[in-house]
C-alpha positions in Angstrom: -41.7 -20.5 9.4 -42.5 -19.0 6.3 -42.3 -15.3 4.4 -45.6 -14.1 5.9 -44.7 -14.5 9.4 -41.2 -12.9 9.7 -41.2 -9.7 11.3 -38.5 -7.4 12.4 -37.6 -8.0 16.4 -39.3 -6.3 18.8 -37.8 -2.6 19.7 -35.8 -2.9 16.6 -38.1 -0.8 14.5 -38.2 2.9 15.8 -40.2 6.0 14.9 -38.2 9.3 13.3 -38.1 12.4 15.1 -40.1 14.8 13.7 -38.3 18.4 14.4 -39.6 21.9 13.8 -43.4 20.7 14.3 -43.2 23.8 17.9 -41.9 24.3 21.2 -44.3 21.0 22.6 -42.7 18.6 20.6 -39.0 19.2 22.2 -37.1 20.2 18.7 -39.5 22.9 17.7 -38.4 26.0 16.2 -34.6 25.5 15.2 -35.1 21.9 15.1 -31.6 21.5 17.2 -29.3 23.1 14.2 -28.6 25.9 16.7 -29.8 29.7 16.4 -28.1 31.2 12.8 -25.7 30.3 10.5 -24.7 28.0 7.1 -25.6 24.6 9.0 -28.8 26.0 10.5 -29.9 26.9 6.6 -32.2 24.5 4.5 -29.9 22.8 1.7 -27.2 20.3 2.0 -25.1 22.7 3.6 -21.2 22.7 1.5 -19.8 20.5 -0.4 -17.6 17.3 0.4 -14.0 19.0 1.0 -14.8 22.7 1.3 -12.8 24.3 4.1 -14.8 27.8 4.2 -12.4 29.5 1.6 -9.2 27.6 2.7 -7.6 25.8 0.0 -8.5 22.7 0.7 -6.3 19.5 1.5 -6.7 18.0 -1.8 -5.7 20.8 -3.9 -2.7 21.5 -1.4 -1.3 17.7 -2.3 0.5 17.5 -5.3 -1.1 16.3 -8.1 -0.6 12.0 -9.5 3.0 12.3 -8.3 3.2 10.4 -4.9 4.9 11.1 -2.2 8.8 9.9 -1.6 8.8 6.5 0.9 10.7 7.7 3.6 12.9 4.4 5.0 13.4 3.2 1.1 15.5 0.3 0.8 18.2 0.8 -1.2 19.6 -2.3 -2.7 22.7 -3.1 -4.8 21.1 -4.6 -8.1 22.6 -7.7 -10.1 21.0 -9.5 -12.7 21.1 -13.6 -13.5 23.0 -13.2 -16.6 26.1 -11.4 -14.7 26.1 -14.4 -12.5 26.8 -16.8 -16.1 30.4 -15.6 -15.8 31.1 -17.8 -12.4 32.2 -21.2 -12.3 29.7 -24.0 -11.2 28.7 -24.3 -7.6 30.3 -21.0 -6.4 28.5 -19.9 -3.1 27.3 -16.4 -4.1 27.4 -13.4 -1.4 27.9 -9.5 -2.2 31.3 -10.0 -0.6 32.2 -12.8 -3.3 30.7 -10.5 -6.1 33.5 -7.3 -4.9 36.0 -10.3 -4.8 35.3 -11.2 -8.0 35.0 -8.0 -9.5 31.4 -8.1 -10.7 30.4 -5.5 -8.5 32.9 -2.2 -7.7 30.0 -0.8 -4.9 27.7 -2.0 -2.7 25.4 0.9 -2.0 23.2 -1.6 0.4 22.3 -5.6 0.8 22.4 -7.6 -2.3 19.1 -8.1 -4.5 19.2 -10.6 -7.9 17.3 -9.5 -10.5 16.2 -11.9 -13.4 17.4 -10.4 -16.6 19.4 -12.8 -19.2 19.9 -16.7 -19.0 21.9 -19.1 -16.5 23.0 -22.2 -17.2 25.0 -23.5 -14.4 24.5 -24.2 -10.5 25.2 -21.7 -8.2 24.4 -21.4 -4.4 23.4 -17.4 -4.2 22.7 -16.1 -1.2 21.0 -11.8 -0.9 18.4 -10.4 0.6 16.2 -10.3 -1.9 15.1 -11.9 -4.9 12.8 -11.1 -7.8 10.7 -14.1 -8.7 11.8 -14.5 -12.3 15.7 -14.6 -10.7 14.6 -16.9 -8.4 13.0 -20.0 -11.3 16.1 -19.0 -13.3 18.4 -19.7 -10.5 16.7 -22.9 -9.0 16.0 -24.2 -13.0 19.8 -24.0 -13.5 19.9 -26.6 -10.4 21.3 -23.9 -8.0 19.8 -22.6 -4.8 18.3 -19.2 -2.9 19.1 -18.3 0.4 17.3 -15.1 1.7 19.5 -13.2 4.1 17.9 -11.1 6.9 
């Protein structure tokens, strides 16, 4: 095979219709675009987004500032260098943390966030984990366990 002798498959190539060219051609006269009107007029007709007046949907959104998520997680938030204050090899739960007087309230599961420096084993178990928390955590010699 070469360049010369490939050809599109047969019945894949089809003629246009040609419209307005009078009523023996089948789409003669309003060329299927209907009697009167904006969309029977010559011209692209309106613009992306124009609702005929209304104010459209993009302009009805409010502008850069999001919308709210609507089942948010809410965590309760502690950081690696709160954790420093433990003993070695303490297993770590919210539960321990109100025990232990770290935390006073626990608006929702526990999350460990990686701010300041630990130095000494722990077995933590939360929900979640940021990824800097989790190298600090694991570098000390201490474990993460992800509760569901």
């Amino acid at each position: 095979m070469r360049l010369n002798d490939v050809k599109p498959q047969k019945g894949s190539k089809k003629r246009r219709k040609r419209v307005g060219r009078g009523i023996s051609a089948g789409q003669g006269a309003s060329a299927g675009l209907g009697m009167r009107g904006q969309k029977s007029r010559s011209g692209s007709g309106t613009r992306p987004g124009f609702e005929g007046g209304q104010q459209p949907l993009y302009r009805r959104l409010p502008k850069l500032k999001g919308f709210p998520v609507i089942n948010r997680k809410i965590y309760t938030t502690i950081n690696v260098e709160k954790l420093a204050s433990l003993p070695a090899h303490t297993e770590v739960t919210l539960a321990s943390l109100r025990e232990a007087g770290i935390l006073t309230a626990a608006k929702g599961p526990l999350k460990i966030l990686g701010n300041g420096e630990l130095s000494i084993p722990l077995k933590v178990q939360a929900a979640a984990f940021t990824g800097q928390a989790r190298s600090k955590i694991e570098a000390a010699g201490g474990s993460c366990e992800v509760l569901t």
